[in-house]
C-alpha positions in Angstrom: 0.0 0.0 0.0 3.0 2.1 0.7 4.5 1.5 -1.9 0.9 2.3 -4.3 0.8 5.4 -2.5 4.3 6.5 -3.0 4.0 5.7 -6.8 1.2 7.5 -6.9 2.1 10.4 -5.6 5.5 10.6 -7.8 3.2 10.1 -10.8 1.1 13.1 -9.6 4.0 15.8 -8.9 5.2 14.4 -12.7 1.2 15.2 -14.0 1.2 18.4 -12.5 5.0 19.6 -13.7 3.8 18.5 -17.1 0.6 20.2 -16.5 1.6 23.9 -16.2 4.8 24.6 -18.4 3.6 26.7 -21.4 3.4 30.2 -20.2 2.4 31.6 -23.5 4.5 32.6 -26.8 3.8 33.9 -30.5 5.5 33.3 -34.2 7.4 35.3 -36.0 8.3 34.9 -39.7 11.3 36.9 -42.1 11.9 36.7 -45.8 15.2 36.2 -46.9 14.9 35.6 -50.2 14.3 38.1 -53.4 11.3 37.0 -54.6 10.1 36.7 -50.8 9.2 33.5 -51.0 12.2 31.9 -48.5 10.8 32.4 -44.8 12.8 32.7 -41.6 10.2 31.2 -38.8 11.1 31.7 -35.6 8.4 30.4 -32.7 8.9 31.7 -29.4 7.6 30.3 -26.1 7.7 30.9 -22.5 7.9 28.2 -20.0 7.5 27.4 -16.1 11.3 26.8 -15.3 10.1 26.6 -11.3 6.5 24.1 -11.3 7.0 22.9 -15.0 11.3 22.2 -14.9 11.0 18.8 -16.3 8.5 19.3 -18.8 10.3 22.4 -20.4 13.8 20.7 -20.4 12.2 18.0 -22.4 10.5 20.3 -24.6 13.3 20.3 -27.2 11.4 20.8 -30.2 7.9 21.1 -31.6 5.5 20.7 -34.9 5.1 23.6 -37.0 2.4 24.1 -40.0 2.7 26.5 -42.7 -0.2 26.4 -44.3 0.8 25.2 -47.6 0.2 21.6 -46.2 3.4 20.8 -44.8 4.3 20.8 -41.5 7.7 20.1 -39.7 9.9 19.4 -36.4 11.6 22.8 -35.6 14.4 22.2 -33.0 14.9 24.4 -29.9 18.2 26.7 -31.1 17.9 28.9 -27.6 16.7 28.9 -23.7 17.2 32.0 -21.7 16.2 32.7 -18.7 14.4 36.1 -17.4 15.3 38.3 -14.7 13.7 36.4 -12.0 14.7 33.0 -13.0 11.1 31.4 -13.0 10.6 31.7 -16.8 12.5 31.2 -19.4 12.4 32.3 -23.7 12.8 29.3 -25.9 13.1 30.0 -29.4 12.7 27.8 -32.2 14.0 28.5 -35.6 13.4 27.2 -39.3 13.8 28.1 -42.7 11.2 26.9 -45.3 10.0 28.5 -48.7 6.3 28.4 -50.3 5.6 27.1 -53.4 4.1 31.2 -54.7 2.5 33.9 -53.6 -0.4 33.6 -51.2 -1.7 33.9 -47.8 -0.7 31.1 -45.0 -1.1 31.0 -41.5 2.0 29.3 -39.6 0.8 27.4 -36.8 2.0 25.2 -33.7 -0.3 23.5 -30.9 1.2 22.2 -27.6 -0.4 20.6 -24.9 -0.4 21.4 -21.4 -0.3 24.8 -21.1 -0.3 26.2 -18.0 -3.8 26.4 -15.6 -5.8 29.7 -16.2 -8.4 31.1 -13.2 -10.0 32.5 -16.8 -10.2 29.3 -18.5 -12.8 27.3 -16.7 -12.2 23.2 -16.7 -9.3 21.8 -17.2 -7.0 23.2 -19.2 -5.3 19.9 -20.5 -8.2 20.0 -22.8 -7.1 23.1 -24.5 -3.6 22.8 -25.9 -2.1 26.1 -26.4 -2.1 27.3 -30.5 -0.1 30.0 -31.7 -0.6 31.4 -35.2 1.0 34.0 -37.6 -1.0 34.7 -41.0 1.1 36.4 -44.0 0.9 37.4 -47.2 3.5 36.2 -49.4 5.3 37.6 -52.3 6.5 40.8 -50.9 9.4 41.5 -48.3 8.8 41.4 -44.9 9.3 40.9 -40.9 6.0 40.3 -38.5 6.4 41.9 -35.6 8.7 41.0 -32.9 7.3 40.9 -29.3 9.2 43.5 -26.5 9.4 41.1 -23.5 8.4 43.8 -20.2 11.7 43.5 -17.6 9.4 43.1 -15.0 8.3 39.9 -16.3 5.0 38.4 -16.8 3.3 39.4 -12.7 1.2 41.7 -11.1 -0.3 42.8 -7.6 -3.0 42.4 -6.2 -5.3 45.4 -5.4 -3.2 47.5 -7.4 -3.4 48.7 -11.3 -1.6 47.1 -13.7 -0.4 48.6 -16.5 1.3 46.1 -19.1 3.1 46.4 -22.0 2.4 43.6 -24.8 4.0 46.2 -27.4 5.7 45.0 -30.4 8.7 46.5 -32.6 8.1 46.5 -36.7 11.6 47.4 -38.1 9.9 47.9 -41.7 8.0 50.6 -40.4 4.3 49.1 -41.0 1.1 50.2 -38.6 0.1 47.8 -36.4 -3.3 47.4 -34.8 -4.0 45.8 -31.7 -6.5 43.5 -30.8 -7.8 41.3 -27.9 -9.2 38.1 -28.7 -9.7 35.0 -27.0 -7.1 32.1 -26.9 -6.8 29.5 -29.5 -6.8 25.6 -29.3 -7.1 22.5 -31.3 -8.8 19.4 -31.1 -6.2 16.6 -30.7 -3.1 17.0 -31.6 -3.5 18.0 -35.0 -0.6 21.3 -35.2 -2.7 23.1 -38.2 -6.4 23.1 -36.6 -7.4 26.7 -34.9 -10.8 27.6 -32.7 -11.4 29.5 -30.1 -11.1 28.8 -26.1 -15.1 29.0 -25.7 -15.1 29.1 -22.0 -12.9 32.0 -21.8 -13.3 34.7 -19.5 -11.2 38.0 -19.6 -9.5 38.6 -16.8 -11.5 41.3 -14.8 -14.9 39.0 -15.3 -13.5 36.3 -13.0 -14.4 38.5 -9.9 -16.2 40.7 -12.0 -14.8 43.8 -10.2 -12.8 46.2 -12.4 -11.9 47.1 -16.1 -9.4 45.5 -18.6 -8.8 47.2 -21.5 -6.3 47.8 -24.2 -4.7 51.0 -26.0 -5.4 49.0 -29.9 -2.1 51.4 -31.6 0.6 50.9 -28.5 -0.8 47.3 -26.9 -0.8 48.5 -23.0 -3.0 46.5 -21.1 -4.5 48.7 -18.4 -6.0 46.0 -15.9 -8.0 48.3 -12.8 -7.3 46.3 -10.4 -7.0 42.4 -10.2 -8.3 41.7 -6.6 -7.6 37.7 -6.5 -4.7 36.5 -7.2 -3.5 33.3 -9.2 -2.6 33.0 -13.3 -4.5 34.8 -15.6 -4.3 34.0 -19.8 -3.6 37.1 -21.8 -4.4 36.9 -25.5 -4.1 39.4 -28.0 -4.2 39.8 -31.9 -1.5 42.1 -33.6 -2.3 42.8 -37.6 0.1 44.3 -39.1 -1.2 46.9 -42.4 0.9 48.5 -45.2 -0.4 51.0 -47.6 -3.4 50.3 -45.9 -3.6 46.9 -46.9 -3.5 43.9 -44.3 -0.3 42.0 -44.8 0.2 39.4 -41.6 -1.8 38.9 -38.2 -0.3 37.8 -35.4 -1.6 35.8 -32.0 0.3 36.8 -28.6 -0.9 34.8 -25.6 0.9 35.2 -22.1 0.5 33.8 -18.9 -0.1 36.6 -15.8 0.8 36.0 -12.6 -1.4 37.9 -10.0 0.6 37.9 -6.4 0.3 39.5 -2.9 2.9 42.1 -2.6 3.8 45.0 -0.3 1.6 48.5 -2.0 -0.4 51.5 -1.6 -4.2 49.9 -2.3 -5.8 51.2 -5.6 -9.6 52.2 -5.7 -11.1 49.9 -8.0 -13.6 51.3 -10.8 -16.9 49.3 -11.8 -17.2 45.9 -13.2 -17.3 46.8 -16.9 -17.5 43.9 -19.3 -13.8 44.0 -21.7 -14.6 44.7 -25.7 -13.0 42.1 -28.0 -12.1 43.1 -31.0 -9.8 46.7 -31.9 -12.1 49.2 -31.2 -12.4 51.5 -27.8 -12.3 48.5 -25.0 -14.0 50.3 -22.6 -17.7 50.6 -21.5 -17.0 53.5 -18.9 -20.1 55.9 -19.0 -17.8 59.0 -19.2 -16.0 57.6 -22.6 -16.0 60.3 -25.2 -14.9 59.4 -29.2 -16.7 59.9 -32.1 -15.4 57.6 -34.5 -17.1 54.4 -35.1 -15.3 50.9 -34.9 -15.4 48.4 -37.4 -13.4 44.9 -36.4 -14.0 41.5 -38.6 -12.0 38.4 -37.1 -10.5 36.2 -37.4 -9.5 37.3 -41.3 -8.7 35.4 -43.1 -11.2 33.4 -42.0 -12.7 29.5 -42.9 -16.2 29.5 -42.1 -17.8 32.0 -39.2 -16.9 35.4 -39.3 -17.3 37.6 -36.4 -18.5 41.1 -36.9 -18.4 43.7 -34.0 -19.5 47.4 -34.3 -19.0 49.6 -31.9 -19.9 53.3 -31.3 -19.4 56.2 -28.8 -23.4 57.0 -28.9 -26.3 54.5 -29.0 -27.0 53.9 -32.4 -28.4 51.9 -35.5 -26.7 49.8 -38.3 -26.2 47.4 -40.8 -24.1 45.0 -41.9 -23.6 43.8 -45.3 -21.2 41.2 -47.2 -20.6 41.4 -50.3 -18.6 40.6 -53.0 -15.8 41.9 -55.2 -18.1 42.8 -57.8 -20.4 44.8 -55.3 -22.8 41.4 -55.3 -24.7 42.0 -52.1 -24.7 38.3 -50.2 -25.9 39.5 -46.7 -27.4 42.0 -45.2 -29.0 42.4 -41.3 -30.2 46.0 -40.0 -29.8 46.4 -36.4 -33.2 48.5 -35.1 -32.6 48.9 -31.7 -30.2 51.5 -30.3 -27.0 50.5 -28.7 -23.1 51.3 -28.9 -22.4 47.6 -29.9 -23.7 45.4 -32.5 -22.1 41.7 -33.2 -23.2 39.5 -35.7 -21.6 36.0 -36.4 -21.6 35.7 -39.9 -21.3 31.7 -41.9 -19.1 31.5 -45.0 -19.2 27.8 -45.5 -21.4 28.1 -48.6 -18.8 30.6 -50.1 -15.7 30.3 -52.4 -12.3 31.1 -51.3 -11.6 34.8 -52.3 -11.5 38.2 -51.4 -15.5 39.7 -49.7 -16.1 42.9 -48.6 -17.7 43.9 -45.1 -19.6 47.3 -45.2 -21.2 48.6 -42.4 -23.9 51.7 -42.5 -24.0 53.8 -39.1 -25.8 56.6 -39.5 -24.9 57.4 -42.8 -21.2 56.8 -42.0 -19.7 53.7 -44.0 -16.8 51.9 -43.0 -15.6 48.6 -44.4 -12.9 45.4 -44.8 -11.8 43.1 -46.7 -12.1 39.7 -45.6 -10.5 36.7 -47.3 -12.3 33.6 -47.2 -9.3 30.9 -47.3 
C-alpha cells in the first residue's frame, strides 16, 4: 500500500509539472529571399522553469504548420532565462520556402499549457495554438514581441499597466486586438478555434476594467483583486499601404501575487470589448469615431462582426462581393453602442468579400479573405 501510495504520488507531482509549463508565446516569420518566398520562422515560447522544470527541459522541439500543407519538427536553437529566473524564452527556428505567392497562416499547438483562473475546466483539454497569418510575395518581418523587464506578474489590489507592445523594423502600422485564446482538437498542429469558456480577466471577480490601448498594446488591468494565473491573449495585424499583410496571435501567462503596496480604488465591473475598437464601457468615454473589427481574417467559415460606437445607435451589416454582389445584409433596429453579428461562410468560395457597415450614414468597411 505504501508503496501504491508512493507511486502514486510521484506520478502526480510528474502530472502536475507537465501540466503547467507553457506560459504563452507567438511566431514570428522573415523573408530572406528576393522574390520573398524563403521564410525565416522563428516560434517563441515561454515556459514554467520553477513548477514545470521537467517538462520544459524536455521540450526540445515542436511541430510547426505552414499552411501550404506541410508541417515540420523545428528544433529548440535557444533557452534563456528572465530576470527572475522562474521563466525562461525558448526560441525555435526554421527556414522553409512556399511554393508562390499567397496567404498562409504558420501554426504550432502544444499541450499542457499552463492552468488559467479564466479558463474554466481543465486546461489539458485546450492545448495552447499559436498562429502568424502572412501574405506572401513581398518582403517582410512580422512583428517581434518587446518582453516587459518586470516579467510576466502583477499585484493584487493594485493597477496594472502592461506592455504587450511590439517593434516592426519595416515601419508598417500595427493594430491591436484582444481576442480569445486559441486551441485545437487533438493533436492536429494546423487546426485553430477558439477557447469557448474563456473569460477575460476582470470578469472572473467581475470587479474592475481590462482594457487595451489598440495602436501601442498596454493593457490597463484596474485592479485584479484575487490573485493566481491569468491568460492574456491578444491579436497584432500588421497593415501597409493600408492593406493587411500578416496577423499575429500573442498569448501570455499573468501572474497575479500579494505584494507590499499603496491599495488602488477599483472602478466598476465593466464587461472587456473584443475586438480593436475602444475596450471600454465606462459611461464617461468620449470618441466619435465608429469601430469596425472582422475576425479572425482570413477566416474559414464563421466570421465575427463587432460594431462599436461612442453614442447608441443603429446599423447594418452587409457582405458582399468583389463585384459589389450584395450576399448579406442584417439592419440592427434597436439603439446600442455595440452590435455583433456571427456571420457563416461555408457556402462561399475562397476569395477576397467585402464587409460594409452603414451607421448613420457613415460607411466603413474590410476586406475579408475567405481561405
Amino acid at each position: 500500500m505504501k508503496a501504491c501510495t508512493l507511486f502514486c504520488l510521484i506520478l502526480f507531482s510528474i502530472q502536475t509539472a507537465y501540466a503547467t509549463h507553457l506560459r504563452g508565446g507567438y511566431i514570428q516569420a522573415r523573408s530572406t529571399s528576393t522574390t520573398a518566398l524563403t521564410y525565416e520562422v522563428t516560434v517563441r515560447l515561454f515556459l514554467d522553469e520553477v513548477q514545470g522544470s521537467v517538462a520544459t527541459a524536455g521540450l526540445d522541439q515542436l511541430s510547426l504548420c505552414f499552411g501550404d500543407g506541410s508541417t515540420q519538427s523545428v528544433v529548440r536553437t535557444s533557452r534563456v532565462w528572465m530576470n527572475d529566473k522562474t521563466i525562461s524564452i525558448n526560441t525555435y527556428r526554421i527556414t522553409h520556402t512556399f511554393a508562390g505567392p499567397g496567404t498562409y497562416t504558420l501554426s504550432t499547438a502544444l499541450q499542457t499549457r499552463s492552468m488559467s483562473r479564466n479558463i474554466p475546466g481543465l486546461t489539458d483539454q485546450y492545448p495552447l495554438v499559436l498562429y502568424t497569418t502572412l501574405s506572401t510575395g513581398g518582403s517582410n518581418q512580422t512583428p517581434t514581441l518587446t518582453v516587459p523587464e518586470t516579467g510576466f506578474q502583477a499585484a493584487t489590489n493594485q493597477r496594472l499597466v502592461f506592455p504587450l507592445e511590439t517593434i516592426d523594423t519595416e515601419g508598417d502600422s500595427l493594430v491591436y486586438s484582444l481576442t480569445r485564446p486559441r486551441t485545437t482538437v487533438g493533436t492536429d498542429v494546423c487546426s485553430r478555434q477558439l477557447v469557448e469558456s474563456y473569460q477575460y480577466p476582470n470578469d472572473v471577480a467581475r470587479q474592475g476594467t481590462f482594457t487595451l490601448a489598440n495602436r501601442t498594446g498596454i493593457i490597463t488591468w484596474d485592479t485584479p483583486v484575487e490573485q493566481g494565473n491569468y491568460s492574456l491573449a491578444i491579436t497584432v495585424s500588421e497593415y501597409r499601404n493600408g492593406i493587411q499583410i500578416s496577423q499575429s496571435l500573442i498569448e501570455v501567462s499573468l501572474v497575479v501575487v500579494d505584494r507590499p503596496g499603496l491599495p488602488g480604488t477599483i472602478p466598476p465591473y465593466e464587461p472587456a470589448l473584443e475586438g480593436n475598437g475602444p475596450v471600454t464601457g465606462l459611461t464617461d468615454y468620449r470618441d466619435d469615431a465608429v469601430q469596425l473589427t472582422v475576425f479572425p481574417n482570413p477566416v474559414d467559415d464563421r466570421l465575427q462582426v463587432v460594431v462599436q460606437s461612442s453614442n447608441p445607435t443603429r446599423a447594418t451589416i452587409r457582405l458582399m462581393d468583389v463585384s459589389g454582389r450584395l450576399l448579406h445584409e442584417l439592419p440592427f433596429k434597436r439603439l446600442a453602442r455595440r452590435h455583433e453579428q456571427m456571420i457563416s461562410l461555408d457556402s462561399l468560395t475562397p476569395g477576397t468579400y467585402l464587409v460594409q457597415v452603414d451607421v448613420n450614414g457613415k460607411k466603413l468597411s474590410e476586406k475579408v479573405v475567405k481561405k
